[in-house]
C-alpha positions as CSV (number, residue, x, y, z in Angstrom):
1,X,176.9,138.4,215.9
2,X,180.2,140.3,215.4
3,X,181.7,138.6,217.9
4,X,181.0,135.3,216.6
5,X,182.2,136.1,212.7
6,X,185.3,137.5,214.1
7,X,185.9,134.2,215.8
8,X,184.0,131.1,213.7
9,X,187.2,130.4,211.9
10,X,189.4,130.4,214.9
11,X,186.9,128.4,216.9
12,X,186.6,126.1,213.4
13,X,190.3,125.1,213.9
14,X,190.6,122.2,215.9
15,X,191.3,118.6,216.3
16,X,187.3,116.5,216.6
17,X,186.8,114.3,218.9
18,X,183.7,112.8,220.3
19,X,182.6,114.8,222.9
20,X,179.2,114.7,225.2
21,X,178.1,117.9,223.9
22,X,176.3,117.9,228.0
23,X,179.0,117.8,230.2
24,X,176.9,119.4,233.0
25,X,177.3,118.2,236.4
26,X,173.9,116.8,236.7
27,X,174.9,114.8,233.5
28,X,178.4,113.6,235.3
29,X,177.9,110.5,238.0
30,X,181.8,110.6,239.9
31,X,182.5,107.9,242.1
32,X,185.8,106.9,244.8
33,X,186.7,103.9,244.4
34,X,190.4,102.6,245.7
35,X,191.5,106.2,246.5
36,X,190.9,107.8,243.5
37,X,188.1,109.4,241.2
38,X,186.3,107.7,238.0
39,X,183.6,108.6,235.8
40,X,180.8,105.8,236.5
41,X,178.1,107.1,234.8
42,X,176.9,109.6,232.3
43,X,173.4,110.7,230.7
44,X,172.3,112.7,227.7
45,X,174.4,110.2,225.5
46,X,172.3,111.2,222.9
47,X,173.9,114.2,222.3
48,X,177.4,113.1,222.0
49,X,178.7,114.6,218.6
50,X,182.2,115.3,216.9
51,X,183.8,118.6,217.7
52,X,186.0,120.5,219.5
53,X,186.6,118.8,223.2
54,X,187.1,122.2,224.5
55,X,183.2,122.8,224.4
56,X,182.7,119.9,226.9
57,X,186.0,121.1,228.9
58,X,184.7,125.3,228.8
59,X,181.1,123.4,230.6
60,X,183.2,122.3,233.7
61,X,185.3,124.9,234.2
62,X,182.1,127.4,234.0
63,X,179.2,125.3,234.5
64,X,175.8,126.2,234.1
65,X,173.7,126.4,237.1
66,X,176.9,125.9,238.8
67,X,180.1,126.7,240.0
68,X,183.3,124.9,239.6
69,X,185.7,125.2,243.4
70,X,189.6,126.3,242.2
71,X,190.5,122.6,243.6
72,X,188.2,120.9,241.8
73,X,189.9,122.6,238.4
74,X,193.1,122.4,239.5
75,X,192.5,118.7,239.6
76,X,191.0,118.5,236.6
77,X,193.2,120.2,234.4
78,X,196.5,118.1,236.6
79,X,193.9,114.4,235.3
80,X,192.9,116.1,232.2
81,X,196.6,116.9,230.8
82,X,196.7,120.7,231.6
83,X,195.0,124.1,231.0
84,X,193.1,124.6,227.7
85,X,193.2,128.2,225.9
86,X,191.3,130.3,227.5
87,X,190.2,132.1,224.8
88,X,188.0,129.8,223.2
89,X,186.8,128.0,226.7
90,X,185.3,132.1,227.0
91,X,183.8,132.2,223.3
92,X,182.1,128.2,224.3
93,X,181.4,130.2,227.8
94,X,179.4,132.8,226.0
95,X,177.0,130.1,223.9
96,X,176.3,127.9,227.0
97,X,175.8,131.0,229.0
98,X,172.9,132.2,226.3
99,X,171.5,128.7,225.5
100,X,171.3,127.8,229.7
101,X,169.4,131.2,230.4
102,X,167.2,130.0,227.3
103,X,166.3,126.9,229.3
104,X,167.9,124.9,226.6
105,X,169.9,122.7,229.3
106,X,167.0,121.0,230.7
107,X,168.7,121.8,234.0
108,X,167.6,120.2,237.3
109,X,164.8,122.7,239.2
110,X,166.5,124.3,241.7
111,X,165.4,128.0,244.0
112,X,168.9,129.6,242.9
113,X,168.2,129.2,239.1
114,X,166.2,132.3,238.5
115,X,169.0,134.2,240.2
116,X,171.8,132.5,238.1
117,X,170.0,133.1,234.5
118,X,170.1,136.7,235.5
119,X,173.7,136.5,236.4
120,X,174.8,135.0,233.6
121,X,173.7,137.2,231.5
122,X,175.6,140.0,232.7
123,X,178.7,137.3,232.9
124,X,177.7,136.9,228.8
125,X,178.5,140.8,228.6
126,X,182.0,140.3,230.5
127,X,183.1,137.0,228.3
128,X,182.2,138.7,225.0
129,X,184.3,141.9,226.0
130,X,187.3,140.1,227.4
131,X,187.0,137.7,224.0
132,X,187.3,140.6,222.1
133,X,190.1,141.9,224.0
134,X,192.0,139.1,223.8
135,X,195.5,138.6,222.1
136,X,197.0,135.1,222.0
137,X,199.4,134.4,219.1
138,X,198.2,131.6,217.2
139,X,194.7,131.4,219.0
């Protein structure tokens, strides 16, 4: 709780935009066509809302049930328009980290997924500390 009253009105301080609010790779159909990458497709529509983009961004670069490959986010973030502050991609981290191990994700069945609610859980502990740690003038 602590960490997220220390943190609500940074996290409140942001530009909206309408965001998927589910930007899990199950929800996220890619496609090649002429040479380079597109969006053709994406589910859960219904749960596009207006907030901060850097909840959909902080779901790819951790992604539940996942993991995102260091050329696959350095290509996002070169398409994207560059890195976002870590900071408050770690404090989003934290909340889809909790509400994934809930089950809240409706998350497609898979052997590993026992295995990953258990580790990120412990990842949970690690975010929350280096959130707390963390100094970055002006958020």
């Amino acid at each position: 709780m602590r960490l997220w009253r220390e943190n609500l009105d940074y996290l409140r301080a942001h530009q909206p935009s309408l965001i998927h609010a589910s930007a899990f790779p199950w929800t996220i159909y890619p496609d090649r066509a002429g040479g380079a990458w597109q969006v053709t497709k994406l589910t859960s529509v219904g749960d596009f809302l207006w907030w901060d983009p850097a909840f959909d961004v902080a779901a790819l670069r951790y992604p539940p049930y996942g993991e995102m490959q260091t050329a696959w986010w350095e290509g996002f973030v070169r398409g994207y328009g560059g890195e976002r502050k870590r900071k408050r991609l770690l404090l989003y981290a934290v909340m889809q980290r909790l509400c994934a191990a809930m089950g809240c994700y409706m998350q497609p069945e898979a052997p590993g997924n026992a295995a990953w609610r258990e580790r990120a859980l412990a990842e949970v502990g690690r975010c929350r500390r280096s959130c707390a740690r963390w100094v970055e003038p002006g958020g």
